[in-house]
C-alpha positions in Angstrom: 88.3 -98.5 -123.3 90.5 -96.0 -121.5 91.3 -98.5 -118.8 92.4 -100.8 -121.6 94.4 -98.0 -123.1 96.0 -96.6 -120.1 96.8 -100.1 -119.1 98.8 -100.5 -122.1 100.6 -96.9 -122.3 101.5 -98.1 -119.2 102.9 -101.4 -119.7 105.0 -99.5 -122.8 106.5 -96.9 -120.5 107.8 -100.0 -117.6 109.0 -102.0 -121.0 110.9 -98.8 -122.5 112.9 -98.5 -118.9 116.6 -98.3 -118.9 117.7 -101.2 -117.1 121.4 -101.0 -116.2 123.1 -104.4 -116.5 125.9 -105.6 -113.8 128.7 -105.6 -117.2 127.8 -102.0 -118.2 128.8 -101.1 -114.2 132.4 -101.2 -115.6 131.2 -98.0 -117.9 131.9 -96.3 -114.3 135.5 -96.1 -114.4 136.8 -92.6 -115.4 136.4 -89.2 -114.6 132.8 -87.6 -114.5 131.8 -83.8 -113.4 128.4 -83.6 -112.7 126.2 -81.6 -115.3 123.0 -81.0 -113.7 120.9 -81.7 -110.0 117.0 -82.2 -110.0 116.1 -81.5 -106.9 112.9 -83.1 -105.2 110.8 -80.5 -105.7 111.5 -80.6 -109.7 113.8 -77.6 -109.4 116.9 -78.1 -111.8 120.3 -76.6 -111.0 122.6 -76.2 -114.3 126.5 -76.7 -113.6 128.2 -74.9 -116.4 132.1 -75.3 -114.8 132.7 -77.3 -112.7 135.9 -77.4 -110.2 136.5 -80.7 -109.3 135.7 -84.0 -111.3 135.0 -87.3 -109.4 137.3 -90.5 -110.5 135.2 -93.4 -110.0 137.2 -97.5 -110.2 135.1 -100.1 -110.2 135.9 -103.5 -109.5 133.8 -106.2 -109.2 131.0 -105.2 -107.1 132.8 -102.7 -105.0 135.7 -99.8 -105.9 135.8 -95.6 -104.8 134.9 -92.3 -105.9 137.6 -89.2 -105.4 137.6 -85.6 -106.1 140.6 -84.5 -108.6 141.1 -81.0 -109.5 141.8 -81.0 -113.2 144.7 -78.6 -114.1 144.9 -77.1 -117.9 147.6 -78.9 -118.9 145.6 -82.2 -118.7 146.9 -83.4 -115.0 145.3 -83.9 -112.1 145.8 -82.7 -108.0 144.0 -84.9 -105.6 143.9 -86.0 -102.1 144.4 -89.2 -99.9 140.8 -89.0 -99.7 138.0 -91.4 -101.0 135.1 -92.7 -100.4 134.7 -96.4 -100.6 131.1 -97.9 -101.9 129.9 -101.3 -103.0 127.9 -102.1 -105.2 124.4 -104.4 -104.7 121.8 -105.7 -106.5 118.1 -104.8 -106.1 114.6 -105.7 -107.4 115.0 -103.0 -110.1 118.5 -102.7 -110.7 121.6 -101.6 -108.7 122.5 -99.5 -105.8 125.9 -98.0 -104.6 126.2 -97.4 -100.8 129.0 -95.8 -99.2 130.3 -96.0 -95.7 132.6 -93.2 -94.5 134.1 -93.1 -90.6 131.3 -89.8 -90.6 128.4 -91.0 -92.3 126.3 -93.8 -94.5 124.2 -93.6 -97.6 122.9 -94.9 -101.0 122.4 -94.1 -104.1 120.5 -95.8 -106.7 121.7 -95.9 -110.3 118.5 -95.0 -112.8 120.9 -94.6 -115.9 124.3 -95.6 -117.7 126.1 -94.8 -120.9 129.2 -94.7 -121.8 129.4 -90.9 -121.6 126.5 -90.2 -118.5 124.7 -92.0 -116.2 122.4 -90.5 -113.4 121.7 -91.7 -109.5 118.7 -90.7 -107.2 119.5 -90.0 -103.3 117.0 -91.1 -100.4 116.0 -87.8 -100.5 115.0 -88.1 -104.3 117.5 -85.7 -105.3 118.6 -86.8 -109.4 122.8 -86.1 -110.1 123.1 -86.2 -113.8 126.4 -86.8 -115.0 128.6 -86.5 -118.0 132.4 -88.0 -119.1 134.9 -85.1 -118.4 136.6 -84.1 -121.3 140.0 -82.3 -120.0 140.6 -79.2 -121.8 143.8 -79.2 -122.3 146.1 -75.7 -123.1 149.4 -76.5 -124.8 151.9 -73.1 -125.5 
């Protein structure tokens, strides 16, 4: 009987998974500041304030991510600089590697909404992210 019951809490827990859909990769595009990093040991690090906010386009299968500095009248300052990914299908969903002239890696998408989504590094490291809101200071 526990086998039988275990079996099923398990089959409701696979069937409850988020599965991320190749439209809802579109729910990418826009500015995101990272709330929080779950570290592989289960250690969570809170980011209150954040500095920079990453711009993320996403075309197709493919597009970039770039740090902006938000500025409190609502604008931006960036740099030339951006990192380049596509995007590719896997068994369980979808997974975004990058290739820089210094370095390659991966990241696998585990959720997506419209205003957070989380990936997981190869070394099982959790960035959970939310839509930056700008704050914006008129006089």
């Amino acid at each position: 009987m526990k086998k039988v019951m275990s079996f099923g809490i398990f089959l409701l827990l696979v069937s409850c998974q988020n599965k991320v859909s190749q439209e809802e990769l579109t729910l990418l595009n826009g500015y995101w500041e990272i709330e929080r990093v779950i570290l592989s040991d289960g250690q969570t690090k809170e980011y209150k304030v954040n500095t920079t906010v990453d711009y993320i386009e996403v075309q197709d299968l493919s597009g970039f991510k770039k740090k902006v500095y938000p500025k409190f009248d609502g604008t931006f300052d960036t740099s030339n600089d951006a990192e380049n990914f596509t995007i590719l299908k896997q068994k369980d969903g979808f997974e975004i590697y990058y290739k820089s002239e210094l370095s390659e890696w991966s990241e696998v998408i585990k959720s997506l909404t419209k205003n957070s989504f989380s990936v997981s590094s190869a070394e099982n490291i959790t960035y959970v992210y939310k839509r930056f809101e700008p704050i914006n200071v008129t006089k």
